[in-house]
N, CA, C and O of each residue as an XYZ file, in Angstrom:
468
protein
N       0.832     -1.202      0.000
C       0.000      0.000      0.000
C       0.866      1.251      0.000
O       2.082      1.265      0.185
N       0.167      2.186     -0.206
C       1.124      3.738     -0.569
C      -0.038      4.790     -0.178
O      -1.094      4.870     -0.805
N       0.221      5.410      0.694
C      -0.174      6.721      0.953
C       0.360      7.685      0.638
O       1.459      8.077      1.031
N      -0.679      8.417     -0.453
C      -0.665     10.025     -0.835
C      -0.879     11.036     -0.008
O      -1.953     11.137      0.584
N      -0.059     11.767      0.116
C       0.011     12.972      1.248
C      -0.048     14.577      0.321
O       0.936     15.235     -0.019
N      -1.511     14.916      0.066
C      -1.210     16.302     -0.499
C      -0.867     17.741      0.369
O      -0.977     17.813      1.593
N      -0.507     18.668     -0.354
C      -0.362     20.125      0.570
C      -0.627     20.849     -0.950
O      -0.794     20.459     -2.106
N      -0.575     21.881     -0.373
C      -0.800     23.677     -1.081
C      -2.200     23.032     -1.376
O      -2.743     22.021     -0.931
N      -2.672     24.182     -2.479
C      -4.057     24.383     -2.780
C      -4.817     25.276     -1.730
O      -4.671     24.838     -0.589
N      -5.487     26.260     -1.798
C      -6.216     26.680     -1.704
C      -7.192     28.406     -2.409
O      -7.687     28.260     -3.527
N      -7.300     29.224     -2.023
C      -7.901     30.332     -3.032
C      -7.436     31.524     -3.309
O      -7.075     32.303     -2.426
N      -7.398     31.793     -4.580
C      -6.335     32.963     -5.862
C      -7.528     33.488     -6.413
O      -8.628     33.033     -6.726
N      -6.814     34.881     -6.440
C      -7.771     35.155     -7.738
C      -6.828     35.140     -9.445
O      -5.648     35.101     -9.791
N      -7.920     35.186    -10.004
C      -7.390     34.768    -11.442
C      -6.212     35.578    -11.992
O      -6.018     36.773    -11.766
N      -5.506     34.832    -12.689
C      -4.222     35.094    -12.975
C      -3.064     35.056    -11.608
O      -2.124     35.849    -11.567
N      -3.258     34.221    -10.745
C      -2.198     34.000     -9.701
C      -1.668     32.629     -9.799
O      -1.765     32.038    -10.875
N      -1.132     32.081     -8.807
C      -0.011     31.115     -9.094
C      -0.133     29.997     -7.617
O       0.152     30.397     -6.488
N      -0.468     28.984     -7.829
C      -0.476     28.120     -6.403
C       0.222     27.123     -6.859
O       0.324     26.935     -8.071
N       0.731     26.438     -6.070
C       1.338     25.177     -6.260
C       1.079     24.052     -5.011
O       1.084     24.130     -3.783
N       0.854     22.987     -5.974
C       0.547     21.912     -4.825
C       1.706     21.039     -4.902
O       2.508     21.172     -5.827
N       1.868     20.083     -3.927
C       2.788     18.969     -3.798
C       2.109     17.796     -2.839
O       1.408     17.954     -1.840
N       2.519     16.647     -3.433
C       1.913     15.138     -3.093
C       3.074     14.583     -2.649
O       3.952     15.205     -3.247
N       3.608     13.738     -1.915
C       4.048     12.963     -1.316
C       4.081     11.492     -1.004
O       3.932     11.427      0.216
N       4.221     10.084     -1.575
C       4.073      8.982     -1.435
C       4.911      8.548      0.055
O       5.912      9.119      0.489
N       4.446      7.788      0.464
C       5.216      7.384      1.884
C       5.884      6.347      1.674
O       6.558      5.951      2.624
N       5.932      5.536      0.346
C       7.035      5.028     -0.268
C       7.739      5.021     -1.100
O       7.287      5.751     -1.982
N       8.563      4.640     -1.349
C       9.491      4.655     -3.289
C       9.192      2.969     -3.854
O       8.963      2.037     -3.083
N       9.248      2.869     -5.137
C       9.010      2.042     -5.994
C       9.956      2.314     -7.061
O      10.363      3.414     -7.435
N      10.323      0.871     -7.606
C      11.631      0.751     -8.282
C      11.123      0.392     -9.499
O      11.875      0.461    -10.472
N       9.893     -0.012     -9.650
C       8.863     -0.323    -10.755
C       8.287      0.584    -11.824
O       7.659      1.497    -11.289
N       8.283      0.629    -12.677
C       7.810      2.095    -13.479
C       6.482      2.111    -13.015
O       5.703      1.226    -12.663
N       6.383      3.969    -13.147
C       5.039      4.681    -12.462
C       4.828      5.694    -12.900
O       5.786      6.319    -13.354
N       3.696      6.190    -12.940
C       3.385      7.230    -13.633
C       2.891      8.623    -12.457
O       1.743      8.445    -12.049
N       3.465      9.718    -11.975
C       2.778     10.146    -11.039
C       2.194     11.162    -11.558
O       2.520     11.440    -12.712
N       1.279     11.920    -10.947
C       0.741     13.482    -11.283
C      -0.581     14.010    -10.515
O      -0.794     13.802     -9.320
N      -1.574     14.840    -11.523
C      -2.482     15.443    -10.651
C      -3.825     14.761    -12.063
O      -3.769     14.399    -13.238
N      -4.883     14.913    -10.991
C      -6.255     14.937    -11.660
C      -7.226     15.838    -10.602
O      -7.148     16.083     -9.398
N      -8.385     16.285    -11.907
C      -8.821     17.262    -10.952
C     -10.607     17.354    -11.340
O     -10.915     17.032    -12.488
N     -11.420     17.670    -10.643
C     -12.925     17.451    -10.797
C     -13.237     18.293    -10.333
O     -12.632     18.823     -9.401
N     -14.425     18.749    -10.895
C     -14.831     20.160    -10.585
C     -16.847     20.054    -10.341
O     -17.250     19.268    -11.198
N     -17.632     20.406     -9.781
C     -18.491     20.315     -9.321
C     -19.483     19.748    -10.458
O     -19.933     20.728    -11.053
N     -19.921     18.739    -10.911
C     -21.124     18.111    -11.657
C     -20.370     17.813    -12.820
O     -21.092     17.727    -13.813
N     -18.945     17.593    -13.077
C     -18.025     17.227    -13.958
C     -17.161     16.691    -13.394
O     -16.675     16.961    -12.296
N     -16.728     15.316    -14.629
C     -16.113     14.398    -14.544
C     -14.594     14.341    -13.869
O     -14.211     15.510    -13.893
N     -13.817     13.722    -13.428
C     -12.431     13.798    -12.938
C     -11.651     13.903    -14.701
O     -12.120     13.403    -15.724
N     -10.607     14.562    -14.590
C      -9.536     14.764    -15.587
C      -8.433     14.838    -15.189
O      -8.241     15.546    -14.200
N      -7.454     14.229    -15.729
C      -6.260     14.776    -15.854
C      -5.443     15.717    -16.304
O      -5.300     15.894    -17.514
N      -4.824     16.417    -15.419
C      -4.155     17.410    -15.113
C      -3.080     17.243    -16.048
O      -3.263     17.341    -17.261
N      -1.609     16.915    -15.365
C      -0.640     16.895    -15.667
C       0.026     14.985    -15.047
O      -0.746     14.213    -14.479
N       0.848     14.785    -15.211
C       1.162     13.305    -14.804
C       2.978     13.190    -15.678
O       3.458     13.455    -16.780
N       3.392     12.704    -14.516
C       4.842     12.203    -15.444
C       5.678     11.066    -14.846
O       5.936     10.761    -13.681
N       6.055     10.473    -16.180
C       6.302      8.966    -15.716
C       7.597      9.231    -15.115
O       8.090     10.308    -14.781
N       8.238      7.583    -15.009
C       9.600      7.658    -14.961
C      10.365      7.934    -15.741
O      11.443      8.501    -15.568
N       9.728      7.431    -17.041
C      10.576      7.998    -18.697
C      10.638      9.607    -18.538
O      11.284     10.250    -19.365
N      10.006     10.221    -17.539
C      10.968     11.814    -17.551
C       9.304     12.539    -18.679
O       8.746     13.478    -18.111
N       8.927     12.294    -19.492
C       8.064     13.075    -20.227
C       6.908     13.525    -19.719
O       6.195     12.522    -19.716
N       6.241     14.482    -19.256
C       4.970     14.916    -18.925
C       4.208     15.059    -20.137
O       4.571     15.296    -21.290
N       2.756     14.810    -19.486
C       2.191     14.436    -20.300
C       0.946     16.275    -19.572
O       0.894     16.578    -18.381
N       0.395     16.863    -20.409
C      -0.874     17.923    -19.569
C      -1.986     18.275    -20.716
O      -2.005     18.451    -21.934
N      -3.094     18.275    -19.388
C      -4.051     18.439    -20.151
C      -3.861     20.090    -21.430
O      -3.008     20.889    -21.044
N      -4.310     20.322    -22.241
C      -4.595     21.063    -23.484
C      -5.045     22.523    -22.662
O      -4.685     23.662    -22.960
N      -5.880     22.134    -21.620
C      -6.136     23.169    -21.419
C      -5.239     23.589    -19.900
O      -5.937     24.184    -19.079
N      -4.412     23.439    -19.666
C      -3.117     23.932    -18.438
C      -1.675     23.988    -19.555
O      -0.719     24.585    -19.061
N      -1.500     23.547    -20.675
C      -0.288     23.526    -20.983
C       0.250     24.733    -21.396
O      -0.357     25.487    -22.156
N       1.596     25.019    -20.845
C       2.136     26.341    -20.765
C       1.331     27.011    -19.668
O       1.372     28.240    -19.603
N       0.755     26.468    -18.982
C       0.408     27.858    -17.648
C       0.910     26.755    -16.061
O       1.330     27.135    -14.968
N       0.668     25.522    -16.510
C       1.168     24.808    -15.346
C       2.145     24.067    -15.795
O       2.186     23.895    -17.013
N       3.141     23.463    -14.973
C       4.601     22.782    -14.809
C       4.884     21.392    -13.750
O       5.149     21.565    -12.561
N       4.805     20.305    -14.238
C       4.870     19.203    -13.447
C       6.227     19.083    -13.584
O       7.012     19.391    -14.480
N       6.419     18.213    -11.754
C       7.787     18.176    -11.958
C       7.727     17.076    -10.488
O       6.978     17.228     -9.523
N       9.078     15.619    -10.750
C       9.323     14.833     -9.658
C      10.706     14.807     -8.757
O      11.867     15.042     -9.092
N      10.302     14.539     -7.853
C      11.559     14.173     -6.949
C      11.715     12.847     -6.596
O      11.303     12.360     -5.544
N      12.284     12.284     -7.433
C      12.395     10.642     -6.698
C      12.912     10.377     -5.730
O      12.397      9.376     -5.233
N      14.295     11.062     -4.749
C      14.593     10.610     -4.172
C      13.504     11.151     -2.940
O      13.427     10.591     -1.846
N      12.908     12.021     -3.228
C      11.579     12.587     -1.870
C      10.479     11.622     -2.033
O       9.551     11.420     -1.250
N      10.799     10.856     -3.559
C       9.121     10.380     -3.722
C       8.038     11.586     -3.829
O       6.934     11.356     -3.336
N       8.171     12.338     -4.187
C       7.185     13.662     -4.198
C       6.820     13.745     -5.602
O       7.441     13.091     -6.440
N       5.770     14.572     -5.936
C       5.407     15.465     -7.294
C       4.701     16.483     -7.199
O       3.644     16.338     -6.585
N       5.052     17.971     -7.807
C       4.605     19.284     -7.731
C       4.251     19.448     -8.951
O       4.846     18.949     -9.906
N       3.349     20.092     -9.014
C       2.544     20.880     -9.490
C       2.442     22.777     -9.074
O       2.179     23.517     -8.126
N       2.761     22.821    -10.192
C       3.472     24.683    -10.310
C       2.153     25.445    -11.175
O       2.159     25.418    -12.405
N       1.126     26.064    -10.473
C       0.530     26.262    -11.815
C      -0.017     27.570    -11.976
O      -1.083     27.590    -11.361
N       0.212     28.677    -12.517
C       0.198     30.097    -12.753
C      -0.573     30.628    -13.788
O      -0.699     29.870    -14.750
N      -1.098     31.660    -13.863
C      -1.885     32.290    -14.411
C      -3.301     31.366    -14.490
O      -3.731     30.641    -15.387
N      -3.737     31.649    -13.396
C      -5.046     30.658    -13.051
C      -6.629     31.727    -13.403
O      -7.031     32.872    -13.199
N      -7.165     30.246    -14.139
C      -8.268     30.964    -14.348
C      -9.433     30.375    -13.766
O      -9.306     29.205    -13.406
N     -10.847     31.078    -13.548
C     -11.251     30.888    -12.485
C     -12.189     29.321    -13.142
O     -12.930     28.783    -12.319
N     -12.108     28.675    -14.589
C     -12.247     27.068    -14.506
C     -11.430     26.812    -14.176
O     -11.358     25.585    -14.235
N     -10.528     27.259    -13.757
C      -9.376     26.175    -13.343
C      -9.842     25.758    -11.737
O      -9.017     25.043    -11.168
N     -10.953     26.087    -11.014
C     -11.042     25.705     -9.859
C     -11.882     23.991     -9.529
O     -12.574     23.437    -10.383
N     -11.657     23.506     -8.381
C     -11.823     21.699     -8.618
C     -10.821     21.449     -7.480
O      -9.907     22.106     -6.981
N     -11.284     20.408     -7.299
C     -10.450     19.130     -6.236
C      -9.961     19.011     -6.913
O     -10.366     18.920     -8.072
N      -8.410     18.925     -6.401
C      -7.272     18.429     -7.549
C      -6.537     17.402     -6.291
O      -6.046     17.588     -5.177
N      -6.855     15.924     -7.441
C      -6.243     14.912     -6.445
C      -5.045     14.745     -7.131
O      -4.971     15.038     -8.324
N      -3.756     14.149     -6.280
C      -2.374     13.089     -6.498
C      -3.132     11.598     -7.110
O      -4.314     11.267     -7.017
N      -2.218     11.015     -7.621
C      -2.617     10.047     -8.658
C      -1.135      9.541     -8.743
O      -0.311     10.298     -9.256
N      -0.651      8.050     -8.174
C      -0.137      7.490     -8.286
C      -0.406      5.794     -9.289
O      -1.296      5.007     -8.969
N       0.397      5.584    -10.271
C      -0.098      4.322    -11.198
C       1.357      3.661    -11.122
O       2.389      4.259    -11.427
N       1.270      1.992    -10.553
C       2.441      1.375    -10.475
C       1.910      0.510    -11.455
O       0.736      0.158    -11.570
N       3.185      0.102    -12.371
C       3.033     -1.016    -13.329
C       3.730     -2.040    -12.840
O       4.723     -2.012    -12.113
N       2.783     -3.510    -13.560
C       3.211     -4.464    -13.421
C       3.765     -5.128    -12.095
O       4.940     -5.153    -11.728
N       3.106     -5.444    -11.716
C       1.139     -5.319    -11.321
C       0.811     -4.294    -11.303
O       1.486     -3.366    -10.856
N      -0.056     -4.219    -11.676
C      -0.917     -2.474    -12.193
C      -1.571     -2.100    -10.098
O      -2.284     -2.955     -9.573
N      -1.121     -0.675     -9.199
C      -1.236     -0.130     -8.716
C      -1.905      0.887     -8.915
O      -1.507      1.511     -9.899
N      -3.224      1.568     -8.121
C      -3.682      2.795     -8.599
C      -3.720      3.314     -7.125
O      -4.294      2.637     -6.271
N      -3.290      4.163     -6.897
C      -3.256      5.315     -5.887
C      -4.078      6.661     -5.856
O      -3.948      7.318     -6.889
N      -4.982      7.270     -4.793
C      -5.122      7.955     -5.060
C      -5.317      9.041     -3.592
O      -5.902      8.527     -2.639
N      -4.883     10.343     -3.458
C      -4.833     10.990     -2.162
C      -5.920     11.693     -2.013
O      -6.669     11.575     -2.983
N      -6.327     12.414     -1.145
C      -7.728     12.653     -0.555
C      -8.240     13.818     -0.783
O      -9.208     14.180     -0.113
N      -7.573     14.825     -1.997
C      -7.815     15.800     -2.870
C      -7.639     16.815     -1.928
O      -7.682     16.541     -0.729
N      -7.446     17.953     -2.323
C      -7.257     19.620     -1.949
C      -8.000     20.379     -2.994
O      -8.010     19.994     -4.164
N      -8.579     21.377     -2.620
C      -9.054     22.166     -3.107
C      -8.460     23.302     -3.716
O      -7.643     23.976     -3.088
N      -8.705     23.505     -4.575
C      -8.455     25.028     -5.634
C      -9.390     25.989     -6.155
O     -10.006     25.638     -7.161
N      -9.660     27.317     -5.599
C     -10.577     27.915     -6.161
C      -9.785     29.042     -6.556
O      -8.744     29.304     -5.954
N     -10.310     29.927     -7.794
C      -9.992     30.540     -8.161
C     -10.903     31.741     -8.793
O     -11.504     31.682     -9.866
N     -10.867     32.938     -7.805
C     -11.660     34.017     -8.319
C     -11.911     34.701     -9.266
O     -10.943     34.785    -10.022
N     -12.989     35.377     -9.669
C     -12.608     36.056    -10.783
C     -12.658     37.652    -10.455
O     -12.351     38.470    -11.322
């Protein structure tokens, strides 16, 4: 088992800059994919941003170029940098851990993001 530990998140007004960070309480030597997903009131969960071990981030169309994923393996951590916020950009934004082989799905207990207009 793996516990997700989120921080930051909470309320900006538009065009400001928050950053969250997740935390696993273990390391895995197994390829994984970490990042953010995020749901917003009577709409579906999405993905955010996410990046494997192969180093490539992957972000949604609508954050790219305004937010910045980024890991620390030896912390086991992943941040999320995300600036010039607009006020859809507000939603539970959960950590999202995926271990392969055996397939692992992780997920932490979301933080909130609102964003004014």
């Amino acid at each position: 088992q793996v516990q997700l530990v989120e921080s930051g998140g909470g309320l900006v007004q538009a065009g400001g800059s928050l950053r969250l960070s997740c935390a696993a309480s273990r390391a895995t030597l197994r390829i994984n994919v970490m990042g953010w997903y995020r749901q917003a009131p009577g709409k579906q969960r999405e993905l955010v941003a996410v990046l494997g071990t192969g180093g490539i981030p992957n972000y949604a169309d609508s954050v790219k170029g305004r937010f910045t994923i980024s890991r620390d393996s030896a912390k086991n951590t992943v941040t999320l940098q995300m600036s010039s916020l607009k006020p859809e950009d507000t939603a539970v934004y959960y950590c999202n851990l995926k271990i392969m082989i055996p397939y692992e799905d992780y997920w932490g207990q979301g933080t909130q993001v609102t964003v004014s207009s």
